[in-house]
N, C-alpha and C positions, 0 to 999 in steps of 0.2 A: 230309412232312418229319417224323423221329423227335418226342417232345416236346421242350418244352426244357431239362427235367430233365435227359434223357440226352444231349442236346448240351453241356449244361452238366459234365456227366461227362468225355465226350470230352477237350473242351476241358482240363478240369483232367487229366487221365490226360497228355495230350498233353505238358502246359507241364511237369507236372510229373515226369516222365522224362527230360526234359531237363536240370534242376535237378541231379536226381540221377545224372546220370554226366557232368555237365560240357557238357552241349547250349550250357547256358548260363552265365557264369563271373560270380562276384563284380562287382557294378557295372555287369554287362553292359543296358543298354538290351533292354526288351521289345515289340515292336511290336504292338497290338491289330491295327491293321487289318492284319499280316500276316499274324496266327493265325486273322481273320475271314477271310480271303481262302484261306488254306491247308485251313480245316475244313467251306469254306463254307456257313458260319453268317451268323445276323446277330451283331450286338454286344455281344446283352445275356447269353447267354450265355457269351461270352468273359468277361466284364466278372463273371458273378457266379464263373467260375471263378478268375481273376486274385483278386478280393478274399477267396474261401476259403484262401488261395495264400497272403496273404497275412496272415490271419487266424493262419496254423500259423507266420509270421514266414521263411518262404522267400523272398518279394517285397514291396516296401514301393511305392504309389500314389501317388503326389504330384501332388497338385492342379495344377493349369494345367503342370505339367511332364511325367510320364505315368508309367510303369512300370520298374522298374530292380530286377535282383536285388540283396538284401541283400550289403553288405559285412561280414561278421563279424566281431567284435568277438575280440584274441588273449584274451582276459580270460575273455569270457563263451565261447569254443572251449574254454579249460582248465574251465573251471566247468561247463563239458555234458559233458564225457569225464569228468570225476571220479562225477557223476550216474548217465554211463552204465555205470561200472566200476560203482556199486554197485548198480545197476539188473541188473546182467547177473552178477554174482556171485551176488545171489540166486536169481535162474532154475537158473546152475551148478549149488547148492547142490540146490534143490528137481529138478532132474533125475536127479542123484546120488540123492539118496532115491526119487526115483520109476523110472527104468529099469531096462526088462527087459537081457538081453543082446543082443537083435536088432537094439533102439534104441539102444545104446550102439555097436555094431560099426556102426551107419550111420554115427553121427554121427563112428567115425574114419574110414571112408571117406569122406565129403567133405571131410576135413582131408587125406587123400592124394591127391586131386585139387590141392588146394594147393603140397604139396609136389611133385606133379610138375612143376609149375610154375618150380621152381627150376632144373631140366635142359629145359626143353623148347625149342627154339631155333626163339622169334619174338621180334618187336620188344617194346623195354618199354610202348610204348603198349597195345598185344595182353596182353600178361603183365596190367601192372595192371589193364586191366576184368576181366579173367576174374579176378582176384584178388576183384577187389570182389565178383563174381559168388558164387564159391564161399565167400568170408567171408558174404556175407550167409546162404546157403545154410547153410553149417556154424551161424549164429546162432539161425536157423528150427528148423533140428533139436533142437537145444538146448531151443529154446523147447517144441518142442512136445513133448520129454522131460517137462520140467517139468509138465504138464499144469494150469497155470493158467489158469483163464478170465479170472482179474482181469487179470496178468501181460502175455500175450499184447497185447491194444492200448497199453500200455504200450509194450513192446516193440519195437512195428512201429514205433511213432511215432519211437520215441528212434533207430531206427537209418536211420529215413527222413534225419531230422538227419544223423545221422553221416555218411552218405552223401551230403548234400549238402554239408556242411564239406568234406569230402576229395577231393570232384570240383571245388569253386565254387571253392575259395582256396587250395588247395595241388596243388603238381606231382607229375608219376610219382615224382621221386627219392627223395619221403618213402613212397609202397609198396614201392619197390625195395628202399629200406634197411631195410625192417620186414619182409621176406616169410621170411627163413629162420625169425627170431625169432619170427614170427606163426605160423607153424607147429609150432614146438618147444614155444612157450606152450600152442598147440591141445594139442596133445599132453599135454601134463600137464595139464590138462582132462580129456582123452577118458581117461584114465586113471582118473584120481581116479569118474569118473562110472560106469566099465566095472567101478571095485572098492567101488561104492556109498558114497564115501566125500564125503558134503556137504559136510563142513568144507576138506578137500582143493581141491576140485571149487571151491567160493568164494573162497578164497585164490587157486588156479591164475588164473582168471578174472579175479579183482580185480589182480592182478596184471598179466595181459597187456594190460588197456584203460589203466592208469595205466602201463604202459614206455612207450604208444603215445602219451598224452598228454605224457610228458616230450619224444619227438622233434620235438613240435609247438614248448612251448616253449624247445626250445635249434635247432627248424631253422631 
């Protein structure tokens, strides 16, 4: 049997992919002895993945009652998207000062995967994961534009969040209504980045994460 370290990995990798593309939704009931029975493990590693889980405040444990994904709060959703706009505008910025041209021409090619997104003819279920897909994709690059060591787990963490906000408690309609505008903000991003210009590059950014927080609070 592997150790229990990396059952305990598993475990978490497992639950936690679910989280993030809506496996599992706001409120939903988490079942231990399902996830024991699916990964077959014993307990204790399910048990120490759940409490990392919910350590990063994805899942909350409740004593003699059991496992249930967080309902997010509309308060602290605007208060994390305001964070992540200026969390992500500075990476913008420091991309912009740091990219070659090679690294700038990726990063609008994953934004045209997006965009084709807009004509391509499948369900909007299909559309918004792949949306999610290539947004996160487009953020990576970005990220890794920037070339900050600090930055980076920063980063990954805030958009693990985001990603689980946007799967766990809100529906397709609110990516559908954002995808053309998600793209054309990309776009003056990819721009300001591709003409070395930081201050550009952090405005564009700061700007497209705070449009996408307003649709939260008026949808």
């Amino acid at each position: 049997m592997p150790p229990r370290g990396q059952l305990m990995e598993q475990a978490y990798q497992t639950t936690k992919l679910r989280l993030l593309t809506g496996g599992y939704r706001a409120g939903d009931s988490i079942s231990v002895e399902d996830l024991v029975a699916e990964l077959g493990t014993s307990r204790q590693p399910v048990m120490d993945a759940l409490r990392r889980l919910a350590t990063e405040r994805f899942i909350e444990i409740i004593p003699q009652v059991g496992v249930r994904v967080v309902v997010p709060n509309r308060r602290d959703v605007l208060d994390f998207f305001r964070l992540l706009a200026a969390t992500e505008a500075v990476c913008a910025a420091l991309a912009a000062e740091r990219a070659d041209k090679s690294g700038a021409a990726k990063l609008t090619e994953v934004n045209e995967q997006i965009g084709q997104l807009l004509s391509d003819d499948i369900d909007n279920e299909l559309r918004a994961r792949r949306y999610r897909d290539f947004n996160r994709d487009f953020h990576r690059q970005l990220n890794t534009l920037a070339q900050s060591n600090i930055l980076t787990p920063i980063a990954d963490f805030m958009w693990d969040h985001s990603d689980f906000f946007i799967s766990s408690a809100f529906d397709v309609r609110l990516l559908m209504e954002r995808l053309r505008a998600a793209y054309e903000e990309h776009d003056a991003v990819c721009r300001a980045v591709a003409a070395n210009d930081p201050e550009g590059a952090r405005q564009a950014m700061e700007d497209h994460v705070l449009a996408f927080a307003r649709n939260i609070e008026h949808g």
